[in-house]
C-alpha positions as a printed Julia matrix, in Angstrom:
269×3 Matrix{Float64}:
 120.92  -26.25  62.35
 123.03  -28.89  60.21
 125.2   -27.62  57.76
 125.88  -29.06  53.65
 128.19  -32.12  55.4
 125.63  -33.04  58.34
 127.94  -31.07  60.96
 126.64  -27.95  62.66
 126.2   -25.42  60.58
 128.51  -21.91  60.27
 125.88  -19.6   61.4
 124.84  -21.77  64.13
 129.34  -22.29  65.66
 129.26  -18.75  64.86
 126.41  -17.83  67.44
 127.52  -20.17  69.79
 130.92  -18.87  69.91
 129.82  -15.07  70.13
 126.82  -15.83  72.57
 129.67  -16.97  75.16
 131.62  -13.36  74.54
 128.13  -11.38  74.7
 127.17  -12.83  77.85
 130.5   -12.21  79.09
 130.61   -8.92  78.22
 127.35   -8.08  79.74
 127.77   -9.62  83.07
 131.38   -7.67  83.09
 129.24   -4.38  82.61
 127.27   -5.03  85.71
 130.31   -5.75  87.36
 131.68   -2.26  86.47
 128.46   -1.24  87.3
 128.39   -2.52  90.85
 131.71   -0.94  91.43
 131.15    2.34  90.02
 127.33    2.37  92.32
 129.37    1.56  95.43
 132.12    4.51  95.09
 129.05    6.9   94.69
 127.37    5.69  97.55
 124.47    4.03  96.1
 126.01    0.05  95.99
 123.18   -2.31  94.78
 122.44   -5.14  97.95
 123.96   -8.34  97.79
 120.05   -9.75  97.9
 119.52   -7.92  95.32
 122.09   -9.23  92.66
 121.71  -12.79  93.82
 117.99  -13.0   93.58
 118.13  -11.19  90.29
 120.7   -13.7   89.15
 119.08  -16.54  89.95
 115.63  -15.73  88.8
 117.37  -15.25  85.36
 118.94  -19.1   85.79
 115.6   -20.33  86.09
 114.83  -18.33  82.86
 117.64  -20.38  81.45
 117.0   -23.65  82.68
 113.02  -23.66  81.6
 113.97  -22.15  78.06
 116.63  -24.08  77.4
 114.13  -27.1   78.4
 111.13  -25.7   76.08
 113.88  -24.54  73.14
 112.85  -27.23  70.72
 108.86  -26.12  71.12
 110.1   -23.0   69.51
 112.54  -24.24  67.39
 109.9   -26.69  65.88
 107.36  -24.05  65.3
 109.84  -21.96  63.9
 110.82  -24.46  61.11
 107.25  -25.8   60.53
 106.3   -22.18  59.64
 109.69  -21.25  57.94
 108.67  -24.52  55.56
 104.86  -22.41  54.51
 106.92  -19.57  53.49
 106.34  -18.85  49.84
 110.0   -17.75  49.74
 113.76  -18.09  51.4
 116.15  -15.24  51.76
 119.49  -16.72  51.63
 120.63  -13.47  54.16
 122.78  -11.06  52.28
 124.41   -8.99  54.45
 121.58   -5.95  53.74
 119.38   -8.42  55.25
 120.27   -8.74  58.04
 119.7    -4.9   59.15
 116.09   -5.05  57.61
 115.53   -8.7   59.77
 116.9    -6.24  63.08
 114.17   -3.61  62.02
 111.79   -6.31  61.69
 112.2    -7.79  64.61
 112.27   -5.02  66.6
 109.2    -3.75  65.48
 107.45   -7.05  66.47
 108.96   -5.93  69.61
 107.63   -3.19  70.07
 103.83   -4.64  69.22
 104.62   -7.78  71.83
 105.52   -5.37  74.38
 102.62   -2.79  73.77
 100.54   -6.29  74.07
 101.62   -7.08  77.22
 101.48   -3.95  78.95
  97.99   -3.01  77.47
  96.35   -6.63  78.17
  95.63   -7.75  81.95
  97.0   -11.29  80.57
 100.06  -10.04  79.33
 100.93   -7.72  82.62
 100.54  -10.25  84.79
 102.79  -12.43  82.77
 105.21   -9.17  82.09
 105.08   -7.73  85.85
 107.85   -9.04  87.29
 110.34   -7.47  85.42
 109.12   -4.48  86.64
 109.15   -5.38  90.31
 112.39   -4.05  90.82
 112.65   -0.79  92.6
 116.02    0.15  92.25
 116.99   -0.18  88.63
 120.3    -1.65  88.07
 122.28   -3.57  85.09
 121.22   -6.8   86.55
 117.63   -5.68  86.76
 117.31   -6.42  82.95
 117.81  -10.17  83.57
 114.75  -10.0   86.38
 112.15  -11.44  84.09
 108.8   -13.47  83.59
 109.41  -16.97  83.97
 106.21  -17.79  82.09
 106.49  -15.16  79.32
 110.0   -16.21  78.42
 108.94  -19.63  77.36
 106.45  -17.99  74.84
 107.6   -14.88  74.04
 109.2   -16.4   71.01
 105.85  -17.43  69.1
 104.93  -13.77  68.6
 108.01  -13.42  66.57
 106.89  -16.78  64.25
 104.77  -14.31  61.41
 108.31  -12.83  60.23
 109.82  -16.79  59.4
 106.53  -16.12  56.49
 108.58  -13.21  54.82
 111.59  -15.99  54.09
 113.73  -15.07  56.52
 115.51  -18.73  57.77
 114.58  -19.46  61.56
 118.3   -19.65  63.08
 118.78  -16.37  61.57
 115.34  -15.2   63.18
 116.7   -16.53  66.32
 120.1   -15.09  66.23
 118.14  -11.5   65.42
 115.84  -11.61  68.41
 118.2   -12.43  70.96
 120.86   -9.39  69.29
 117.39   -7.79  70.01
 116.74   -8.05  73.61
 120.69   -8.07  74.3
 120.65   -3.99  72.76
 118.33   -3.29  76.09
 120.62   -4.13  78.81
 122.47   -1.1   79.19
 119.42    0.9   79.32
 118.46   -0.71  83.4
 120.83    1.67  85.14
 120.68    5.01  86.6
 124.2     5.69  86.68
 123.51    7.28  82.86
 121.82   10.39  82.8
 120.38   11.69  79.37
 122.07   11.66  76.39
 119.93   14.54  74.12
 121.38   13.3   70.72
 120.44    9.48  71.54
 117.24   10.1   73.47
 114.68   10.92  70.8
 115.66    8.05  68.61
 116.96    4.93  70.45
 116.1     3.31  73.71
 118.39    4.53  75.97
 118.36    4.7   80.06
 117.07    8.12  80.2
 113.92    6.17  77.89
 113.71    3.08  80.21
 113.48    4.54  83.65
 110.41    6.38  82.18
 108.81    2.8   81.12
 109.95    1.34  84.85
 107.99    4.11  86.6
 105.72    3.13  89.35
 102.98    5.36  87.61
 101.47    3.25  84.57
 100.82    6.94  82.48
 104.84    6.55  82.54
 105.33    3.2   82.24
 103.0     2.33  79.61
 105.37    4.2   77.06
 108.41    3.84  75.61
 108.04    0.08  74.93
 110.81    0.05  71.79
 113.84   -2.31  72.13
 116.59   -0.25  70.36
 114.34    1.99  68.16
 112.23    4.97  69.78
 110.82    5.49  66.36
 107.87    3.39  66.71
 106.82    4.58  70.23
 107.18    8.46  68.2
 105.54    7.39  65.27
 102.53    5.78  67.46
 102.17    8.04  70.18
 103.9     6.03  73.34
 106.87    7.95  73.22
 107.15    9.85  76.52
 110.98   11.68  77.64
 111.98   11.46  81.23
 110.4    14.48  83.21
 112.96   16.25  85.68
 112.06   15.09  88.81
 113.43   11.38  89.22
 110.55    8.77  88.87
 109.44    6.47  91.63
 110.41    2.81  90.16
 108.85   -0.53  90.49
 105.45   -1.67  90.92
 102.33    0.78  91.69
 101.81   -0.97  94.71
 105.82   -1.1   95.28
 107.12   -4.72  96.8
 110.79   -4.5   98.29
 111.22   -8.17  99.81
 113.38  -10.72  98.14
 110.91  -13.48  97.17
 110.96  -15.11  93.66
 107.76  -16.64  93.78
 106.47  -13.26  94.99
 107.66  -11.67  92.32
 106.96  -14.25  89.43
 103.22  -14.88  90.4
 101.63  -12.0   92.44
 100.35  -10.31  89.62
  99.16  -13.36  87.92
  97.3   -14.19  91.75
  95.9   -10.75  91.54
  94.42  -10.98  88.0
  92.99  -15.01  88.68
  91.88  -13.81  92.56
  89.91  -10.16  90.72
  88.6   -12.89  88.45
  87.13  -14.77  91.4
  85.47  -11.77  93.0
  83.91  -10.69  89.75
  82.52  -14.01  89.02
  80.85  -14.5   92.82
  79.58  -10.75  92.32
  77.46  -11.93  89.51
C-alpha cells in the first residue's frame, strides 16, 4: 500500500478519501428512504434499523480485525502471478466484469451448498426489505468472503486495485434492498435492480435461488438463474420466517440447524 517515497500510496489516499463519501452517501439514501417509507405509511421500526445497524458494526469491527489475513493472501498470490497490469484505465472496467462474475459463482456457491447457506442466511432473515437490509449480513462469511476473489490477483491485476473493485462491487447492490422501486423494464433484464432482488429475498427458495448477479443480470441469463419478479408481491425472509430482533438468532440459527441435522443423521446411523 506504500507508494515510490515510502508514504501511502495514491490509489490507496484516493480510496480512503472516496470510501468516506460512499458510505456517506449510502447511509443518506436510507435516510431518504426512511422518510419517504414513513409518508406512505409503511415506516421501517426503529428495532429494525438499529439491529440492522449494528449487526453491520460488528461486520466492521471483525473485518477490519481479520483485514491483514486477506491482505496477506492477496499479495502472496499477487507475487505467483506470471504478470502485472499496471491498470490502464480500460482495465479497470474488465477488473469490474471480473469481479463480478466471481460474484456471481461465490453467491451461486453459497446458496446451492448447505455450508454456504448457513453461513449466507442471515442476510436473508429480514422480512421487510429495506435500504438498511443490505448491511444485515453474515458475520462469519464476511471474514472470508474475500479468498474466493484471490484466483483473479493470478491474471496480474495488483491486490489494492482487486480490493478497491470488490468493494465498488458489493456497494452497486445497495439500492436494490428496497421496495419503494417498482420495475424498471429497460434496467430489469440486464442489471440487478430491486425489481431483481426482491425475487432472490423471497421466502420460497425456487425464487430465491436466482438472480444471484451483483450489478450484471447477464450471467444469471446466460446460466439459467435468471428469474423476473412475478405480479403478485413475494413473501420475504426466511422459509420458516423469524420476525424477533435477536442478532445471535439471526447470525447462527441456520448454522445450529445444519450442525443439529448433522447430529440426528449421525445417531440415525
Amino acid at each position: 500500500m506504500a507508494g515510490s517515497e515510502g508514504g501511502p500510496s495514491p490509489l490507496y489516499a484516493w480510496f480512503n478519501t472516496h470510501a468516506v463519501w460512499l458510505a456517506v452517501g449510502l447511509i443518506s439514501l436510507a435516510f431518504l428512504e426512511a422518510l419517504l417509507r414513513a409518508v406512505r405509511g409503511r415506516p421501517v421500526s426503529n428495532r429494525t434499523v438499529a439491529l440492522n445497524l449494528g449487526m453491520w458494526l460488528v461486520e466492521l469491527v471483525v473485518r477490519t480485525g481479520t483485514g491483514g489475513l486477506r491482505w496477506g493472501a492477496f499479495v502472496a498470490v499477487a507475487y505467483l502471478a506470471p504478470l502485472r497490469l499496471s491498470m490502464e484505465w480500460w482495465q479497470w472496467p474488465l477488473l469490474y466484469v471480473v469481479v463480478d462474475f466471481a460474484y456471481y459463482a461465490r453467491h451461486r456457491l453459497l446458496h446451492r451448498t448447505k455450508l454456504g447457506w448457513a453461513l449466507h442466511a442471515p442476510h436473508h432473515a429480514s422480512v421487510d426489505l429495506s435500504l438498511t437490509s443490505a448491511l444485515r449480513l453474515g458475520w462469519i462469511q464476511r471474514t472470508i468472503d474475500d479468498f474466493f476473489y484471490v484466483p483473479i490477483l493470478l491474471l496480474g491485476f495488483p491486490p489494492l486495485a482487486v480490493f478497491i473493485v470488490i468493494e465498488l462491487n458489493h456497494a452497486s447492490q445497495f439500492w436494490c434492498h428496497t421496495e419503494l422501486i417498482g420495475r424498471l423494464p429497460l434496467l430489469d433484464p440486464w442489471l440487478n435492480t430491486p425489481s431483481n432482488h426482491r425475487v432472490h429475498h423471497a421466502q420460497a427458495r425456487s425464487f430465491a435461488d436466482s438472480n444471484y448477479g451483483s450489478t450484471l443480470m447477464l450471467w444469471d441469463r446466460l446460466l439459467g438463474t435468471y428469474r423476473p419478479e412475478p405480479t403478485v408481491p413475494l413473501p420475504l425472509g426466511w422459509e420458516l420466517p423469524y420476525e424477533g430482533f435477536s442478532p445471535i438468532v439471526i447470525q447462527f440459527r441456520a448454522l445450529r440447524e445444519l450442525l443439529t441435522s448433522g447430529e440426528r443423521a449421525s445417531q440415525r446411523t
